[in-house]
Backbone as numpy.savetxt, mean C-alpha at the origin, in Angstrom:
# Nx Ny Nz CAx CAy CAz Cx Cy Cz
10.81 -17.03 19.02 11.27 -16.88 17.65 12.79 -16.67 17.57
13.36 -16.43 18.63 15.17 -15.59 18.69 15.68 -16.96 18.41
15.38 -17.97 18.88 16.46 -19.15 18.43 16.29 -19.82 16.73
15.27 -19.74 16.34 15.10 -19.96 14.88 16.37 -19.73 14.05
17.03 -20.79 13.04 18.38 -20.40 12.32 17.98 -19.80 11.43
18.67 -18.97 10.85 18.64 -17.97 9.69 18.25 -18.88 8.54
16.75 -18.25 7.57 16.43 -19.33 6.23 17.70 -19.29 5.27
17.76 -18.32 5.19 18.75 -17.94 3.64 19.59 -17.19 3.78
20.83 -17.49 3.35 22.09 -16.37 3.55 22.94 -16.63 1.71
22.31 -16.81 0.96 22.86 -16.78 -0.27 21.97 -15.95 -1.22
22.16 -15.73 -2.20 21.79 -14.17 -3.04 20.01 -14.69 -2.79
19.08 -13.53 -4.03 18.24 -13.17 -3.31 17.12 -14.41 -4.41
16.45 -14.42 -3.66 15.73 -16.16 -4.37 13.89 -15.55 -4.62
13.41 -15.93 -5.41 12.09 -15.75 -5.34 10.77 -16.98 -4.60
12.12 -17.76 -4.47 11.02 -19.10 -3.62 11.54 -19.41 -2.80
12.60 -19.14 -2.25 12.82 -19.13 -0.66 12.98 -18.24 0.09
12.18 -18.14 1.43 12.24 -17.15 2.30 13.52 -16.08 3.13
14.40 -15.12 3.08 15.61 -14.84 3.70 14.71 -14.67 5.13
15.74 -14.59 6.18 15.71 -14.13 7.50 15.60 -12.84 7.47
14.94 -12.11 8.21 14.56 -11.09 8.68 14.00 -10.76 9.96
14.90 -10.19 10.78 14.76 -9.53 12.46 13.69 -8.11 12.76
12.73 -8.45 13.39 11.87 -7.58 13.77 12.66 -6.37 14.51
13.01 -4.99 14.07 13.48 -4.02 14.86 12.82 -3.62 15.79
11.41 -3.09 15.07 10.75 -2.17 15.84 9.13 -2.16 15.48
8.35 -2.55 16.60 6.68 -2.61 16.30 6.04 -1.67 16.70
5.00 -0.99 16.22 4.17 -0.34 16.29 2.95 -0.15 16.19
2.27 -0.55 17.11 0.99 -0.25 17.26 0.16 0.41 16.78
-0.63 0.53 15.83 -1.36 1.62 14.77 -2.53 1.67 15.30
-3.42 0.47 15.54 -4.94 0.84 15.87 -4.73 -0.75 16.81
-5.95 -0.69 17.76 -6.01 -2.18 18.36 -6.04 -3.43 17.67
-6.24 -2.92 16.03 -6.44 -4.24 14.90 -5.32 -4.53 14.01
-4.21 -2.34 13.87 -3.54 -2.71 12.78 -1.95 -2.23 13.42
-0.78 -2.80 13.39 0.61 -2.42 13.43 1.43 -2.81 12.53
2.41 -2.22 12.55 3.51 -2.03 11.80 4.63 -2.90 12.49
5.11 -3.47 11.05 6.69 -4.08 11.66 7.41 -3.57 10.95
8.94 -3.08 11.50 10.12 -2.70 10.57 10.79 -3.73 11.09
11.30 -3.99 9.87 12.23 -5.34 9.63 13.42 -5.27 8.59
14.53 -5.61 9.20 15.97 -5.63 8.78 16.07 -7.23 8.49
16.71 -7.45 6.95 17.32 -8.50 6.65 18.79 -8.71 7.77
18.85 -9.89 7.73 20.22 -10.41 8.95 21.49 -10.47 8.10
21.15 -10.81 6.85 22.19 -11.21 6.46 22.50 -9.55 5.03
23.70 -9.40 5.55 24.05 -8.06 5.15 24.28 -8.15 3.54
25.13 -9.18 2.53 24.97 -9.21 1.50 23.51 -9.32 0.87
22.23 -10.10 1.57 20.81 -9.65 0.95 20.26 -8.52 1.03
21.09 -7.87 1.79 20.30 -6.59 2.98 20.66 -5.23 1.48
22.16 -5.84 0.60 22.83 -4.74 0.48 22.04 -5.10 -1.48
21.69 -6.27 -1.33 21.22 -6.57 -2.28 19.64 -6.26 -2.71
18.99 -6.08 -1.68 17.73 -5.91 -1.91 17.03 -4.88 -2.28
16.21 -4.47 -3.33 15.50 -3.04 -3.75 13.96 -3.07 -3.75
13.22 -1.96 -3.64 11.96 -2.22 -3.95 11.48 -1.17 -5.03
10.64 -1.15 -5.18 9.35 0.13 -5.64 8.69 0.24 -4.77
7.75 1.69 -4.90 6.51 1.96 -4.04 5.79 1.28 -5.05
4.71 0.44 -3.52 3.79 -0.64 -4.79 4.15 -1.64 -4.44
5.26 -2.23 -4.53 5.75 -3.18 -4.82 5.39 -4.38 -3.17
5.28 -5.40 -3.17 5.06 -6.62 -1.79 5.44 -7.65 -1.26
6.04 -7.90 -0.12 6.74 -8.91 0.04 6.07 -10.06 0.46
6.18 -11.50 0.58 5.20 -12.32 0.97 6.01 -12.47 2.43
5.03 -12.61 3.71 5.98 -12.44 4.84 5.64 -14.38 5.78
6.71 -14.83 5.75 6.91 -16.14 6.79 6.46 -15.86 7.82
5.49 -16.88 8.71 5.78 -16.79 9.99 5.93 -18.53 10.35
7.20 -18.86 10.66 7.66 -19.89 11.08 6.38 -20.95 11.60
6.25 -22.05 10.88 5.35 -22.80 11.44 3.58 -22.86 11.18
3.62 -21.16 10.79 2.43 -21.08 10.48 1.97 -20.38 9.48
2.54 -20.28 8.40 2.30 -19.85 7.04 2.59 -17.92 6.41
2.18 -18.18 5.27 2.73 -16.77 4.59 1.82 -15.78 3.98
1.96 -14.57 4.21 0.96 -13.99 3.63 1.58 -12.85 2.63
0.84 -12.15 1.97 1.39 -10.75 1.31 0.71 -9.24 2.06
2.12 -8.63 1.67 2.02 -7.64 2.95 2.51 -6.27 1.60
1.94 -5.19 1.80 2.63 -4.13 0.99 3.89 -3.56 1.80
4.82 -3.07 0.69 6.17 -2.41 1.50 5.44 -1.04 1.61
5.34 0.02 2.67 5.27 1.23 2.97 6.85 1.97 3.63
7.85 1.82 3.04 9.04 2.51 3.28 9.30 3.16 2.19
9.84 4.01 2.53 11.04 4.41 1.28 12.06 3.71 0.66
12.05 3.89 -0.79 13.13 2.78 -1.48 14.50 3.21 -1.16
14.50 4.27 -0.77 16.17 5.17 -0.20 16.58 4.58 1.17
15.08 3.59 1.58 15.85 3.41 2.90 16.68 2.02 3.01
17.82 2.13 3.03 18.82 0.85 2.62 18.74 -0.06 3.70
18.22 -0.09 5.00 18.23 -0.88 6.17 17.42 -1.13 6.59
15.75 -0.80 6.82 14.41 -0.78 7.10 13.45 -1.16 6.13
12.75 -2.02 6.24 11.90 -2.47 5.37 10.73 -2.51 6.07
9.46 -1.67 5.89 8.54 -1.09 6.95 7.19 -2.32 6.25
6.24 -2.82 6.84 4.98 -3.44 6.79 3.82 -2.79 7.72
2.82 -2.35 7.19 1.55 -2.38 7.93 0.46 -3.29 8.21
0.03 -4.12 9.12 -0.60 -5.47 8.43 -2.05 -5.11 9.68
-2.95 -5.73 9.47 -4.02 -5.39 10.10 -4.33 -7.14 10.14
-4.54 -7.69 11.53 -4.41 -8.61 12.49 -5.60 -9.04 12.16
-5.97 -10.09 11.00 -7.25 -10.25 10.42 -7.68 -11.90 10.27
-6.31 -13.25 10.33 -6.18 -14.19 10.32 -5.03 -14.99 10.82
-5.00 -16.38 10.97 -3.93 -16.76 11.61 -2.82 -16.26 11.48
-1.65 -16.27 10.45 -0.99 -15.86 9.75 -0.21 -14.03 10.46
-1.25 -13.52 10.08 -1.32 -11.93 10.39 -1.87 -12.11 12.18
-2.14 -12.54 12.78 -2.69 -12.41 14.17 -1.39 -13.17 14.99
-0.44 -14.05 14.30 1.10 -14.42 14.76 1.86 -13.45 14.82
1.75 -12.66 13.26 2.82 -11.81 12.94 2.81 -10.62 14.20
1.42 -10.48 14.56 1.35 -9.14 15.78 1.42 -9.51 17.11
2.01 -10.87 16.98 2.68 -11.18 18.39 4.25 -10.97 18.39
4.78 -10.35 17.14 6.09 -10.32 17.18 6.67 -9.12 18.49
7.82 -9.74 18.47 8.49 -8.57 19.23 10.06 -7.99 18.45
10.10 -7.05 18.96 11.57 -6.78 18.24 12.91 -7.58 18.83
13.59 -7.93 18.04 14.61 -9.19 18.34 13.97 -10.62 17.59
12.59 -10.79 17.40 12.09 -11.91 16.80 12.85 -11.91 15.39
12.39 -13.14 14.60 12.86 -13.04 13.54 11.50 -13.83 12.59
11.50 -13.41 11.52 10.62 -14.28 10.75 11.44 -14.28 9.03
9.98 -15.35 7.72 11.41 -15.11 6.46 10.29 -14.19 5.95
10.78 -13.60 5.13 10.57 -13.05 3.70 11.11 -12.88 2.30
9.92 -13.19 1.64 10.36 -13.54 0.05 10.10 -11.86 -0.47
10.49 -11.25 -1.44 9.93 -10.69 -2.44 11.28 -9.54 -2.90
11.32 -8.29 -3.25 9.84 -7.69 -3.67 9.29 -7.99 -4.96
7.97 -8.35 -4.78 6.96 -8.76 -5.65 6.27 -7.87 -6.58
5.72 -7.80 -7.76 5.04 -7.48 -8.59 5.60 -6.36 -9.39
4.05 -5.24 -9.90 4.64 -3.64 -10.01 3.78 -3.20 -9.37
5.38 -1.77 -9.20 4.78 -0.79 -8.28 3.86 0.36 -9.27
4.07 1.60 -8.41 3.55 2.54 -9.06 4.12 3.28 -10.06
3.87 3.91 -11.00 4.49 5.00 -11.96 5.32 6.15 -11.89
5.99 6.07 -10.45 6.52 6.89 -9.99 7.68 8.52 -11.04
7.81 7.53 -11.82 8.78 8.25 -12.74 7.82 8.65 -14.05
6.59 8.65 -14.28 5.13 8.96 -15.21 4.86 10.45 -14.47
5.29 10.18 -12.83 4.13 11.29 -12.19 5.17 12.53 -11.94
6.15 12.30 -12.29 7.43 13.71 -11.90 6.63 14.51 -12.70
6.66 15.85 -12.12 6.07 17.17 -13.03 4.55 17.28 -13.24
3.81 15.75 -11.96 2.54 15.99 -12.31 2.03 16.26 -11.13
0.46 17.06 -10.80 0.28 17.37 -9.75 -0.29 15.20 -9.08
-0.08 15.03 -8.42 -0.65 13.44 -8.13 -1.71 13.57 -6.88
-2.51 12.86 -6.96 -3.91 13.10 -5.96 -4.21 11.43 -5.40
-3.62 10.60 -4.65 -4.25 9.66 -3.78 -5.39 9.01 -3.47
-5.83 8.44 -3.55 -7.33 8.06 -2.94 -7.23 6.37 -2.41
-7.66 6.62 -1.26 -7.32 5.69 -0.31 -9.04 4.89 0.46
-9.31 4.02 0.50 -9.96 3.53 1.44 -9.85 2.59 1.88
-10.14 2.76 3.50 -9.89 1.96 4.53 -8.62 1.78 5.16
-7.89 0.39 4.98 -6.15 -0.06 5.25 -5.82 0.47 3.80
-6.74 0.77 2.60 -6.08 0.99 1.74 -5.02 1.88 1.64
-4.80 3.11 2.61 -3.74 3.71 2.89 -2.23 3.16 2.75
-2.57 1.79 3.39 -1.23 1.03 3.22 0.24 1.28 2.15
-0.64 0.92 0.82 0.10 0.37 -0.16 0.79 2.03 -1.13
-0.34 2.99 -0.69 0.46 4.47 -1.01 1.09 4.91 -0.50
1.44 4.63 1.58 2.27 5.46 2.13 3.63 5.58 1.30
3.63 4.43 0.46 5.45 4.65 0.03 5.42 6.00 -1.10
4.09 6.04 -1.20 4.24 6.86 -2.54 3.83 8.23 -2.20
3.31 8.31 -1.33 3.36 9.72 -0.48 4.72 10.25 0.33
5.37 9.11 0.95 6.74 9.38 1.45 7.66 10.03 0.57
7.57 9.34 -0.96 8.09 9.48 -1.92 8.22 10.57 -2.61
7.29 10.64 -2.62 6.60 12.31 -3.28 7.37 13.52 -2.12
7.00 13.17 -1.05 7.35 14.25 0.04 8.61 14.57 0.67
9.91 13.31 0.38 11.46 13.22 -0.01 11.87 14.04 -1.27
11.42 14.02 -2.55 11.09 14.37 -3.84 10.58 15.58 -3.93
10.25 16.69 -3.22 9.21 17.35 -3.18 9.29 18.03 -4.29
10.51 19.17 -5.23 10.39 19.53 -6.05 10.16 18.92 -7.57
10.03 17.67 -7.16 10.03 17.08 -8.63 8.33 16.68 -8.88
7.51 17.06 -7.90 6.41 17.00 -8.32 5.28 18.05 -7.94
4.15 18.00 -8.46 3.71 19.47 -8.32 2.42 19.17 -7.04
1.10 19.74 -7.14 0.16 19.24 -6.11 -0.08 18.36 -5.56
0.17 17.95 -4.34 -0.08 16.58 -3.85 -1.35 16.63 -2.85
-2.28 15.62 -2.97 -3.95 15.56 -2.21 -3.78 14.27 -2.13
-4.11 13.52 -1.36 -4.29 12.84 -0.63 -5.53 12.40 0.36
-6.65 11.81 -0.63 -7.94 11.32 -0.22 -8.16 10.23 0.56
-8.37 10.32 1.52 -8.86 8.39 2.77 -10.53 8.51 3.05
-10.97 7.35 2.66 -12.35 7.08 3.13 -12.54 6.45 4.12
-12.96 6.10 4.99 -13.52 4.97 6.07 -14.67 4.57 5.98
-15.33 3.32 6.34 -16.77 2.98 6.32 -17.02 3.69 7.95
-16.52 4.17 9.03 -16.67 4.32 10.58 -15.40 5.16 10.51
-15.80 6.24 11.56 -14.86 7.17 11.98 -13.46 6.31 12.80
-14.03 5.59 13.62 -12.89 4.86 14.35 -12.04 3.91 13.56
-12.43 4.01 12.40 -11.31 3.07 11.97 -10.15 3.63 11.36
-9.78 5.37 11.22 -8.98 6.06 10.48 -7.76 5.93 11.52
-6.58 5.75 11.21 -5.63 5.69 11.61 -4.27 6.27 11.66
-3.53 6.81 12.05 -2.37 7.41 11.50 -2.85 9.33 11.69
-4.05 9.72 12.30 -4.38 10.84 12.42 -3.19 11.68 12.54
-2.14 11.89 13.87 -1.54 12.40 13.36 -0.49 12.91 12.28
-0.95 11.47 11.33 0.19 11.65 10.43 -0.06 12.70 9.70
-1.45 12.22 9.50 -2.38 13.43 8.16 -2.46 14.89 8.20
-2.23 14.82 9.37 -2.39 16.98 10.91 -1.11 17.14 9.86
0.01 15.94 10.37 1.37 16.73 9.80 1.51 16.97 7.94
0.72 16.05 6.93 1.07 16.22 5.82 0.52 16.92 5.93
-1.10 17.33 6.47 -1.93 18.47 5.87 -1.17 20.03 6.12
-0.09 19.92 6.94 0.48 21.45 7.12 1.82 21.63 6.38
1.87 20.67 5.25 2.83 20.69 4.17 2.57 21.48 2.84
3.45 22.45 2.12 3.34 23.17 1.44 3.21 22.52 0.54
1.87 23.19 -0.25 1.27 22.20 -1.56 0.78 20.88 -1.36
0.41 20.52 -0.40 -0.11 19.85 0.17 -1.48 19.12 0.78
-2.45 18.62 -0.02 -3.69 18.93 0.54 -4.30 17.49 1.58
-5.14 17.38 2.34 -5.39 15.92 3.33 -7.10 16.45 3.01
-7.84 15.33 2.47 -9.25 15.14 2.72 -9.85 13.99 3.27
-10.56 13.80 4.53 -11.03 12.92 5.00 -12.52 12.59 4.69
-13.17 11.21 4.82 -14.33 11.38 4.53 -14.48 10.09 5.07
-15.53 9.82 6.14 -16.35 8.74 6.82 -18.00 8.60 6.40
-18.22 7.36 5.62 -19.67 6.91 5.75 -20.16 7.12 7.20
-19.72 7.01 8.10 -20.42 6.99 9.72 -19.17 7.88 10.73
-19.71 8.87 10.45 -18.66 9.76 11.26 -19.40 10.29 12.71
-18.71 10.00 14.08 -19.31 10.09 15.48 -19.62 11.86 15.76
-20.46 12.41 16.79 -20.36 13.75 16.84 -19.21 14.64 16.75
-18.15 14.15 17.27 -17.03 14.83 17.32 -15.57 14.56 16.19
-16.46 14.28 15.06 -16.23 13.70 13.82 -15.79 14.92 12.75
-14.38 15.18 13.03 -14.17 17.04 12.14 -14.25 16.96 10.84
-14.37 15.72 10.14 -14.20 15.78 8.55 -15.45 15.24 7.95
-15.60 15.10 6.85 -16.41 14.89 5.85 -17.34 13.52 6.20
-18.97 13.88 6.27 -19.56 12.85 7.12 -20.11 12.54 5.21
-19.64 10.98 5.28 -20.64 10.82 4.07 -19.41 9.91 2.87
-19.70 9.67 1.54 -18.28 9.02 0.71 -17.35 9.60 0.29
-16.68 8.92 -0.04 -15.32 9.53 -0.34 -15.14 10.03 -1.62
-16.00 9.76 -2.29 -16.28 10.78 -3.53 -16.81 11.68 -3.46
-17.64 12.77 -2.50 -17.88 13.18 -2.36 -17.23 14.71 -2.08
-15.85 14.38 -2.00 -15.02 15.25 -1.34 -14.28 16.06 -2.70
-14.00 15.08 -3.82 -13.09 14.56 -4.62 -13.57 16.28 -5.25
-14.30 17.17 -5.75 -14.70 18.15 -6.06 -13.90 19.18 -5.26
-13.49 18.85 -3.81 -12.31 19.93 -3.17 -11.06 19.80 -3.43
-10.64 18.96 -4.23 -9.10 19.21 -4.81 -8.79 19.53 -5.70
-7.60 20.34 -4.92 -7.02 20.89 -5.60 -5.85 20.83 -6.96
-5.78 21.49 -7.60 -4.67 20.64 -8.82 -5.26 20.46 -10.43
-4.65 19.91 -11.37 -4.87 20.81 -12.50 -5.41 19.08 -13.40
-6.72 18.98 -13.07 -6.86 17.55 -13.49 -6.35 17.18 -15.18
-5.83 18.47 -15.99 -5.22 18.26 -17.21 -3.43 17.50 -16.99
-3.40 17.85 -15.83 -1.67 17.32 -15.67 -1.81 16.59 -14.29
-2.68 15.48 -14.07 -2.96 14.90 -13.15 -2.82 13.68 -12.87
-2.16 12.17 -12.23 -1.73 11.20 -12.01 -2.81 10.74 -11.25
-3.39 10.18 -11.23 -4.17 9.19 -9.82 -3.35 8.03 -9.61
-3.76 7.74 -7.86 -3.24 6.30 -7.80 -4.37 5.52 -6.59
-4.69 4.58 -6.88 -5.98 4.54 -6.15 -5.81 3.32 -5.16
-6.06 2.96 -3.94 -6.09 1.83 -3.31 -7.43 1.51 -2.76
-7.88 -0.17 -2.33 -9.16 0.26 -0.98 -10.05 -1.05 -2.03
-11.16 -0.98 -1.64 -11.92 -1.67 -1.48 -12.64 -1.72 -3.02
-13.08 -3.07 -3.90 -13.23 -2.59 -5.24 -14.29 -1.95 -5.95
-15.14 -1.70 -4.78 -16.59 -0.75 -5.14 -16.08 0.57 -5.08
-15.25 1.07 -4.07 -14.71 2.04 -4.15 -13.88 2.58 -5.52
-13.10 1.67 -5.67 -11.89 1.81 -7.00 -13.06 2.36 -8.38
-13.94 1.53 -8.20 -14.76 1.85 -9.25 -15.79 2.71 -9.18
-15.95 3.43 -8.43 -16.63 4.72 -7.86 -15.55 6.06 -7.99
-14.50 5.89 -7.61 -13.66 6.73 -7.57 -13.04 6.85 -8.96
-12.83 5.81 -9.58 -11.95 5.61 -10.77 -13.22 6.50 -11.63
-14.23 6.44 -11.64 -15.15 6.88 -12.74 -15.38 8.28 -12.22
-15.63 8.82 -11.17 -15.77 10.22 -10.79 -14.56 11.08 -11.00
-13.14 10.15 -11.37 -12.19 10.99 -11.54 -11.78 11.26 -13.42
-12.20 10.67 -14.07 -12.53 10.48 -15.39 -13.52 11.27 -15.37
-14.60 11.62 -14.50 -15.53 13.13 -15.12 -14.90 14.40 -14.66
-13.92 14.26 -13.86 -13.27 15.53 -13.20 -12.49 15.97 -14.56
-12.25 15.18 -15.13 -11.32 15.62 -16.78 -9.71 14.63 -17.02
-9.45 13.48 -15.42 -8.15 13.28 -15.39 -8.33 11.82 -16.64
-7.63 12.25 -17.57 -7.41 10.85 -18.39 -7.46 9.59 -17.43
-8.27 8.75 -18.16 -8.34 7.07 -17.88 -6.74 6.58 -17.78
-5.97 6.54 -18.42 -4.29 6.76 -18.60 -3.60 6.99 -17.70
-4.13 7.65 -17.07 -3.34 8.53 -15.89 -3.76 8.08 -14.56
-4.91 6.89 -14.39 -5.22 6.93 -13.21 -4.94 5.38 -12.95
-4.39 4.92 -11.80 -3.60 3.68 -11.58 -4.69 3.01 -10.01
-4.34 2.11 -10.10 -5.02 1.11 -8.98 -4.22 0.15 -8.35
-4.32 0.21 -7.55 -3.61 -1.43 -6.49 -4.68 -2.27 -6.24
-4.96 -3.78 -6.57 -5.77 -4.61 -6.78 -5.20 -5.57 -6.00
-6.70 -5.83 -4.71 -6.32 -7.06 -3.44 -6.77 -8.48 -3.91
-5.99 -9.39 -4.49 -6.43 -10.80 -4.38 -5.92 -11.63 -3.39
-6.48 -12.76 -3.13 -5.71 -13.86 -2.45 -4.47 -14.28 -3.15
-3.36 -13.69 -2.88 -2.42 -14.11 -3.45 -1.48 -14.85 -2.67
-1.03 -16.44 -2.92 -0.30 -17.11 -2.23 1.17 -17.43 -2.73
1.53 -17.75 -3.88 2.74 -18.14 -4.41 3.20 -16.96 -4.88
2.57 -15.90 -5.11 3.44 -14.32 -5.37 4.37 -14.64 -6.96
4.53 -15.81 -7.43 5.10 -15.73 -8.74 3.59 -16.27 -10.11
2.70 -16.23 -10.01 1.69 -16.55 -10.97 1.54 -17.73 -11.04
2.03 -18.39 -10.36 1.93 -20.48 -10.36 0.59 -20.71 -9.74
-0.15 -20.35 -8.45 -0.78 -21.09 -8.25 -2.35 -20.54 -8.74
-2.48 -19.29 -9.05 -3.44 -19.23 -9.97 -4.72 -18.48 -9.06
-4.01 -18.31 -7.32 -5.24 -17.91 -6.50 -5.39 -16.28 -6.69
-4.52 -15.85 -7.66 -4.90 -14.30 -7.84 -5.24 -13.89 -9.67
-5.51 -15.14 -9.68 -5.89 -14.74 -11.86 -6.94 -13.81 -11.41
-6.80 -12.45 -12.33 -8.13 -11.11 -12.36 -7.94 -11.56 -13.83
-8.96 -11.86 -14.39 -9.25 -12.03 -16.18 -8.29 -12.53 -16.33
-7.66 -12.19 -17.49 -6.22 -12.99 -18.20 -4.99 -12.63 -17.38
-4.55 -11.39 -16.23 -3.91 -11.65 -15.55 -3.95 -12.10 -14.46
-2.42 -12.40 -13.71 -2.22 -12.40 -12.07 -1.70 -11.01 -11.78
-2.28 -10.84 -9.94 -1.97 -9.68 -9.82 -0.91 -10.03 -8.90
-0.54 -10.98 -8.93 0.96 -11.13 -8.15 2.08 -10.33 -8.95
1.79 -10.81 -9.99 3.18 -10.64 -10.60 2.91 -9.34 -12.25
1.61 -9.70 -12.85 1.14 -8.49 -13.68 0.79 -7.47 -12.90
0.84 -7.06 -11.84 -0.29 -5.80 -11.01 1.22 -5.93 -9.65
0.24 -5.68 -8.31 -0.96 -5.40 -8.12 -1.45 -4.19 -8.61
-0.07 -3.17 -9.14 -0.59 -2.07 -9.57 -0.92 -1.97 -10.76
-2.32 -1.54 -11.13 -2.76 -1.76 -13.21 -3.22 -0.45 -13.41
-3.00 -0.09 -14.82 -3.47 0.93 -15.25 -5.16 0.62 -15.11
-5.77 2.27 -15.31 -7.13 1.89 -14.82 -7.38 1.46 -16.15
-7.58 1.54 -17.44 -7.84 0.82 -18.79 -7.44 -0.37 -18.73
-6.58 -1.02 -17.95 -6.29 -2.65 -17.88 -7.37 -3.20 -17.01
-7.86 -2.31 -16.34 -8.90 -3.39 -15.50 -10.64 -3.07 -15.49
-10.73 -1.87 -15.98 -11.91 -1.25 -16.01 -12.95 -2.47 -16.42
-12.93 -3.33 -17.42 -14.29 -4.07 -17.63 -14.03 -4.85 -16.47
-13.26 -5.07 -16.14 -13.63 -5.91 -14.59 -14.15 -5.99 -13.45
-13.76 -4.11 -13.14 -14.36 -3.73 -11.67 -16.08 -3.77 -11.20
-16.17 -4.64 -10.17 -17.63 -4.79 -9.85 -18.18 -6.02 -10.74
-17.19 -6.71 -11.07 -17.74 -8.09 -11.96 -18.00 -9.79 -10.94
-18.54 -10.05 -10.38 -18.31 -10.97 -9.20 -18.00 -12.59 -9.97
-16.91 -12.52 -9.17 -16.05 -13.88 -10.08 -15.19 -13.78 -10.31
-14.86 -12.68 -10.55 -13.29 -11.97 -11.77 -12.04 -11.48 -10.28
């Protein structure tokens, strides 16, 4: 990949890919790693912003593009972090990268989260599976930020104990002031310390004042709609509770139509929607 010429070195384009150099990879699980990746060219580099939420579509030279969530901080002016879980051609290239490689990327794409809704509110997470992904920015966020927001919980489900990832990350938020970590596995092994069973199940141990409460929800869409409705009986307004929604999304600007949910795209209307924008949808097969 090191000899590849740089795609783009002129301002920042929504349909052509810039260059971007693999820094640094990381190994997350045998299925899922991380790439941090620096734009090459320093006027895009100095030009580029994101949201938490927000996704870039990522090149791999020769063999096509996929969408990837940003999990960095928007403060971070030089690092642009991806988690991708090694699932198809595309993504099973990208985790042959090495640092010094280079590949392009288009974006950042869509909307993010409500970040500036949730100042002054306690905010509570709920994550399943890789769904973790697309909140780390908003947990980072929160936890840079710390006085500007109040209780932070932070819910992950797994279908299998072995698939939770980032363990020690969670040891370290969970010993953060105001801070809460709940785990919960459908199939948790004997030596399985957290919550054997769903991830709603847990949702009754958090902490925080569901009258001044934000949700933001990622994961799988039986989940979203399991969770989204158990948190609406906890007392947290429908209003208040947000979703990240996975389609096949290929052109990332609403052209090719492989991510229409009802009357929107979630390329470019979403991926993050209020839960009242999508509620008649969830669990609808087709939509």
């Amino acid at each position: 990949m090191n000899g590849v010429t740089p795609l783009r070195t002129e301002p920042l384009s929504p349909t052509l890919p810039m260059a971007a150099e693999v820094v640094d990879y990381i190994q997350e699980s045998p299925s899922i790693f991380t790439l941090r990746l620096r734009l090459t060219d320093a006027e895009q580099q100095k030009a580029y912003s994101f949201a938490p939420g927000q996704f870039n579509m990522l090149y791999l030279f020769g063999v096509g593009e996929v969408p990837i969530s940003i999990v960095s901080d928007p403060q971070d002016e030089r690092l642009i972090d991806h988690t991708i879980r090694a699932v198809g051609r595309v993504t099973e290239g990208l985790a042959k990268l090495r640092p010094g490689d280079q590949l392009g990327l288009r974006g950042p794409f869509g909307r993010g989260w409500p970040m500036q809704e949730a100042v002054g509110k306690d905010v509570m997470i709920v994550t399943g599976g890789l769904g973790c992904a697309p909140v780390v920015a908003v947990i980072n966020y929160v936890l840079m930020r710390r006085q500007q927001f109040g209780q932070l919980t932070i819910i992950q489900g797994v279908k299998h104990s072995d698939e939770l990832i980032w363990r020690a990350r969670y040891d370290y938020w969970h010993s953060l002031p105001n801070t809460q970590v709940l785990i919960a596995a459908d199939h948790g092994g004997t030596l399985w310390p957290y919550h054997h069973g769903r991830v709603t199940e847990v949702f009754d141990r958090a902490k925080g004042d569901p009258a001044n409460s934000i949700s933001m929800l990622c994961g799988p869409e039986g989940m979203l709609k399991a969770a989204s409705e158990k948190l609406v009986a906890m007392g947290i307004a429908e209003q208040q509770i947000y979703l990240s929604m996975e389609r096949n999304m290929q052109c990332a600007l609403g052209h090719c139509g492989h991510c229409q949910y009802g009357a929107a795209f979630v390329c470019k209307d979403g991926p993050v929607f209020a839960y009242p924008e999508v509620k008649q949808h969830l669990g609808v097969r087709g939509i």
